[in-house]
C-alpha positions in Angstrom: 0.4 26.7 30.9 2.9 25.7 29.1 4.4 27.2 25.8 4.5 24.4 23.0 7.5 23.7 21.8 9.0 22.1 18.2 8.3 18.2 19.5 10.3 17.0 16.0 13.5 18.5 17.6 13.6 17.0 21.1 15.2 13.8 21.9 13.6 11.0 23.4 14.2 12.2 27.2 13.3 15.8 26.5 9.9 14.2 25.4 9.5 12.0 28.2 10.6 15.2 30.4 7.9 17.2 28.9 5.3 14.6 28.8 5.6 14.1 32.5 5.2 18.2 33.2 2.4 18.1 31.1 0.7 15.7 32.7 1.3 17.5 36.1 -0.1 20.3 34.7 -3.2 18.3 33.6 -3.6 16.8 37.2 -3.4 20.5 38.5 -6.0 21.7 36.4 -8.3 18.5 37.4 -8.1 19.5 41.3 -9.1 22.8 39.9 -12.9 24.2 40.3 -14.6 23.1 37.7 -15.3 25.9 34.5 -15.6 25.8 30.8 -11.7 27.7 30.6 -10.3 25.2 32.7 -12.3 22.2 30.4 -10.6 23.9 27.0 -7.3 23.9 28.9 -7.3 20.3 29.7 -8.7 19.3 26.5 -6.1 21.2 24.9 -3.1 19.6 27.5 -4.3 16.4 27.2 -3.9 16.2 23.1 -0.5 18.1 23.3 0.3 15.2 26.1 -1.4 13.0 23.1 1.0 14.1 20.4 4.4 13.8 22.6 3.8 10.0 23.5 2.4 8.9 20.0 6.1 10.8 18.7 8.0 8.8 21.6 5.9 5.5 20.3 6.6 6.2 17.0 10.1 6.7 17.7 10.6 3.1 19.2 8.5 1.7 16.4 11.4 0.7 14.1 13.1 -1.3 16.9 13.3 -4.8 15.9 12.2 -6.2 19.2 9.4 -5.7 21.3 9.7 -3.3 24.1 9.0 -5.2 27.8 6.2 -2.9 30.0 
């Protein structure tokens, strides 16, 4: 599990960095036997993966052009 870290003071590729080891982690803990800890753990991953890309949108939100994808 991973230790949360400050997400205000992380650039843009730090957050992308951690948003991809977080989802890892999440996949990890889906192959996983199934048990109320390891439910709380993904719930808990998944909104921490939440709050990094909402940061990383909001971050591109005051570009004057829309972003291709």
């Amino acid at each position: 599990m991973f230790e949360k870290e400050n997400l205000d003071d992380l650039s843009v590729m730090q957050l992308t960095e951690l948003a991809e080891k977080v989802w890892q982690e999440i996949s990890t803990l889906y192959d996983e036997d199934e048990s109320d800890e390891n439910d709380e753990k993904i719930e808990e991953m998944t909104n921490y993966f939440n709050d990094i890309k909402r940061i990383i949108r909001d971050l591109h939100s005051d570009e004057k052009y829309p972003r291709g994808g």
